[in-house]
N, C-alpha and C positions, 0 to 999 in steps of 0.2 A: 636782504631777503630775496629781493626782486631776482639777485644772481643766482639762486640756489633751485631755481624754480625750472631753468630750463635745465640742470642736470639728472631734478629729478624725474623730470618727464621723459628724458633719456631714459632713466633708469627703468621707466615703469615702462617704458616699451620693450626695450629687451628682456625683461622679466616677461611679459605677457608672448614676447617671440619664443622665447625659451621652452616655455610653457607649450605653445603651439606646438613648438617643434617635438615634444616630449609626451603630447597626445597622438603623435602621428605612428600608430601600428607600425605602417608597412617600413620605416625606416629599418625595420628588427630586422625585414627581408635582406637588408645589407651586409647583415651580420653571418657569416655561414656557418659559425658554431653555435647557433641560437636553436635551440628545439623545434622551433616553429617552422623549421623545412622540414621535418617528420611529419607537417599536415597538409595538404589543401588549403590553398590560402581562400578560396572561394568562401570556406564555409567560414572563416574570420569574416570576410566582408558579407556575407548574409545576415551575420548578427548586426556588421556594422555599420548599415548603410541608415544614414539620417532619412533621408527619401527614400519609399519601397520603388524599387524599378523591378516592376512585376515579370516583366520578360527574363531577366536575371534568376527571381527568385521561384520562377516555374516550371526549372529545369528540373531535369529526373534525377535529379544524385540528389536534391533538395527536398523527395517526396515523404520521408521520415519525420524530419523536421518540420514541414508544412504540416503535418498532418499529428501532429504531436500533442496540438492543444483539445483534441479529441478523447486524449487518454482521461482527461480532467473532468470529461461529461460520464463517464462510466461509471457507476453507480453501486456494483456488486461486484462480487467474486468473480464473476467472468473478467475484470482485472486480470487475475491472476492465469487466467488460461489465452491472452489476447499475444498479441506480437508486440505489444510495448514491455514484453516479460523477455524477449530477447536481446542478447546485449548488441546496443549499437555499434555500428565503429566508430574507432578513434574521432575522426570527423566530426560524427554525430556527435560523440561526448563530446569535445572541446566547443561546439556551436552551445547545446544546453548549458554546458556550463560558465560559459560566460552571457548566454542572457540571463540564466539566475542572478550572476555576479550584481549585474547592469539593475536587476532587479533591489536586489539589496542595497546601491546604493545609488538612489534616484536624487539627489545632490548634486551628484556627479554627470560628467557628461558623456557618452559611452565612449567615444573614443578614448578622456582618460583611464578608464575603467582598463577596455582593453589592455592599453598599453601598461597597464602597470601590472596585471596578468599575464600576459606574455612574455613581459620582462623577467617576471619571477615565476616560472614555468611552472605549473602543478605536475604531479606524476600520474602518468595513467591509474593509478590506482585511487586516485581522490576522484578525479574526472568519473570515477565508474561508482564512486561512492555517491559520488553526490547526483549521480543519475538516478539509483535507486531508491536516494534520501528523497525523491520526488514522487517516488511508487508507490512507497510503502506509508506517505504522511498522509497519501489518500487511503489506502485501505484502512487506518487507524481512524481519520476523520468520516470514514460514511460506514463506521461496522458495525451501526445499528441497521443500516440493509442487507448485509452478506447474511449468508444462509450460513450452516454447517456445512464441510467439507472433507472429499478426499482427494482433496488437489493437489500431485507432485509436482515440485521444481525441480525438473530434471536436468541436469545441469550440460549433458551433453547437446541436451534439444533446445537449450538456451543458449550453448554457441560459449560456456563460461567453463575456464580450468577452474581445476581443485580451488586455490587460488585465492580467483576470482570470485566465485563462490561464497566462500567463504568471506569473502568483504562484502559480498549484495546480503549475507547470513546476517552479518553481524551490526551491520545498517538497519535491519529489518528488526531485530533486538534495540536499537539505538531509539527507534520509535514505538514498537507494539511491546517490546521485552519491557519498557518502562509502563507502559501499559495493565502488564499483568502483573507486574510486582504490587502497583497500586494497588488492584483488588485485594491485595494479603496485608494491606498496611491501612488504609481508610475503612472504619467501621467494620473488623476483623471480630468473625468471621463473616459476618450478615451478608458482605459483600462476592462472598467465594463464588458464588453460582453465577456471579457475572464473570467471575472469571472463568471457570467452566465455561463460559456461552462463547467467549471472546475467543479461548485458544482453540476450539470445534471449530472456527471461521478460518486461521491463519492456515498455509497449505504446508503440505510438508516440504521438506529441504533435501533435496538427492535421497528422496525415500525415506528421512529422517522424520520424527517429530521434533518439536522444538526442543525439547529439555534435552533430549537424547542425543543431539549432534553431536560431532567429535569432531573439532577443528584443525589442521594441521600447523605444520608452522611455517609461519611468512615474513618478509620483512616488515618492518613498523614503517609509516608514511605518515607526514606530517596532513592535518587536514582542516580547512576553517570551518568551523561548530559554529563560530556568533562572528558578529561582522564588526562586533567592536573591542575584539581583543584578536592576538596574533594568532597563527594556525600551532595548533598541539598536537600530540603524539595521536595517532587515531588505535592505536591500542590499550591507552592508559585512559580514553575515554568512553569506546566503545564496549570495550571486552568486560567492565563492571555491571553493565546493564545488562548483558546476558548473563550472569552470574547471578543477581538479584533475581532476576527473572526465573529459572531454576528455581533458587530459593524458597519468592513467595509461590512458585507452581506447588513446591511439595510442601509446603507449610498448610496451602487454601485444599491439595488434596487428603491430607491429615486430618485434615474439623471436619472434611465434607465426607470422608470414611467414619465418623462419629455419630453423625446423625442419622435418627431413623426417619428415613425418607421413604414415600410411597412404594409399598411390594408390587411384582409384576399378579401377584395374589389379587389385589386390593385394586390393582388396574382396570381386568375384564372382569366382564358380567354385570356388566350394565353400558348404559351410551350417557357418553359426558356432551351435555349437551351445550350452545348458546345461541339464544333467541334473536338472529341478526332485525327481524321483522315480526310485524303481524303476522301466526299461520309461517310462519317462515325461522325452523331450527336448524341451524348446522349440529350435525355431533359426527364422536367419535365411536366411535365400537372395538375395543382392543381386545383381540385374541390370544392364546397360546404365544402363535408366531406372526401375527398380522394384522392388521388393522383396519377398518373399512370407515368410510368417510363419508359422508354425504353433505352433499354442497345444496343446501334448498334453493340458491340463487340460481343454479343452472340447473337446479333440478336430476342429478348426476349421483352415482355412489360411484366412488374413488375405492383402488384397492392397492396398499402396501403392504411394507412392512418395515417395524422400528426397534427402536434398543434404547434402552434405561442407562443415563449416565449422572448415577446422585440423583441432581433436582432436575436432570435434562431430558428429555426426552426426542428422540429424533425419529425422524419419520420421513421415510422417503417412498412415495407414491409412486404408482406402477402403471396400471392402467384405469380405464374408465370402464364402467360399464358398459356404454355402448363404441367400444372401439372397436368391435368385431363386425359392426354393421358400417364401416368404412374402408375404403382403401391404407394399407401401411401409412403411405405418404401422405393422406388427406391430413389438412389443417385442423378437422374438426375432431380429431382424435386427441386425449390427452397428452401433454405435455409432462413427463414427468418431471417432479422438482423434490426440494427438502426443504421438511417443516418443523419447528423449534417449539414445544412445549415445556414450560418449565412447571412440577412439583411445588406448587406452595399451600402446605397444611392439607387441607382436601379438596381443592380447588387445581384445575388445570388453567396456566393463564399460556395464553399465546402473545407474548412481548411486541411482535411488530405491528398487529393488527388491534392491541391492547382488547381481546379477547377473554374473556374468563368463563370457565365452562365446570361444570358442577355434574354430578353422575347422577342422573334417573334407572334404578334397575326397573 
């Protein structure tokens, strides 16, 4: 036994040298038909340095990157209109997407991470998927604060071909298109007017709305979905969920063209009011074509105008009353915004502020 002891302790060092050696990235630099001289090797070593060496990582080709974990504090639709809506470069994708990787598998130790990423090269077209797969899982997780929208992705001011495009499209489906389908499937139809609420928030697509896009054709790329099975076809996965999504859109637009929902008759001529306070009523006042507001909290009548969708009601505010008694540029002038009422029974409720407001003629 005694003999068997120092072979295997041989054994268990060159297994752990092997090892070593088989964590080390840059050895790929060796290789010169490896993809990985198509990047900046910098931004490899920015994801992979065990110690931050700050001087390193405060260089200006690194200022996207540093500044990336900001995108995750934004709260609303201004998402959608920010410069984390432009496509990175190459660089940039291949840095995110291996700290997601490194992310997924904290087990691991990034060096092997990398290295077995590099090793099996992704195509830029996953690298650009799985950038946007980080976009758009926040628009889905905070889109109880987005407002309604006429937000374009315009694809040339986003810096993305046809393409390209169309993978951030269908990425965007991969999370919210699953999204909308649920509304047409859980407590059908009760649930439709959420999805009504949901797709007024999504922006449109090179001028498209969602249902109505028209995809071209591209090659299939393989792509990792879950971190515990191999990567699959990213068309046999993604391209169902925009299908469904379609689907349940004209299924939940069906019930909600059924129902008799509040007339713009039934709207004006009266103020829907609610009591934020003592002595203190907000209401609306809807016209013809417009709408007037008054805010008791600032003491203010607000003046827009809005439009009936089903149970939705959108409203987007113009000015204030006294904005003529300020300079253009003064802060103290309104801000216009967009505001979400939804139709239930005879009751107006306002969802974000859990608001219900009831009509006084």
């Amino acid at each position: 036994m005694k003999n068997y002891i120092p072979i295997l302790l041989v054994v268990i060092c060159l297994s752990l040298q092997s090892c070593a050696q088989n964590e080390n990235w840059q050895e790929l630099l060796t290789n010169k038909d490896s993809p990985i001289h198509q990047f900046d090797s910098d931004f490899i070593k920015f994801v992979a340095q065990e110690e931050v060496d700050e001087e390193f990582k405060n260089q200006e080709k690194f200022k996207f990157l540093n500044s990336f974990r900001e995108m995750f504090k934004i709260n609303n639709e201004s998402l959608l209109e920010s410069e984390y809506m432009i496509k990175p470069t190459n660089n940039e994708l291949l840095a995110l997407y291996l700290k997601r990787k490194i992310g997924w598998n904290s087990k691991k130790s990034k060096q092997a991470i990398i290295y077995n990423e590099l090793n099996n090269f992704s195509s830029t077209n996953e690298l650009l998927s799985f950038y946007y797969s980080e976009i758009f899982i926040q628009v889905l997780n905070k889109k109880d604060n987005y407002s309604p929208n006429e937000i374009n992705l315009d694809y040339n001011k986003l810096e993305l071909s046809k393409e390209e495009g169309d993978i951030m499209f269908l990425t965007a489906m991969r999370h919210c298109g699953r999204q909308i389908n649920s509304f047409s499937e859980a407590r059908f139809p009760n649930n439709c007017f959420r999805q009504t609420s949901f797709v007024s928030k999504l922006p449109k697509f090179n001028g498209m709305n969602f249902d109505e896009y028209q995809l071209d054709q591209f090659d299939d790329f393989l792509i990792h979905v879950d971190k515990r099975h191999s990567k699959i076809s990213f068309k046999e996965r993604y391209l169902p969920e925009f299908e469904r999504a379609k689907s349940g859109y004209a299924k939940c637009q069906k019930a909600e063209s059924q129902k008799e929902y509040m007339s713009k008759d039934q709207l004006i001529g009266g103020r829907w009011s609610f009591p934020v306070a003592e002595n203190c009523i907000n209401f609306y006042e809807f016209k013809r074509d417009s709408v007037e507001i008054f805010d008791c909290e600032i003491q203010e009548m607000i003046y827009g105008t809005y439009e009936i969708n089903y149970s939705q009601i959108i409203i987007e505010t113009l000015i204030g009353q006294y904005d003529a008694k300020f300079p253009k540029e003064s802060r103290h002038n309104h801000q216009p915004k967009t505001i979400e009422l939804r139709i239930d029974g005879n009751m107006l409720i306002e969802d974000k502020h859990e608001m219900e407001y009831i009509k006084i003629k």
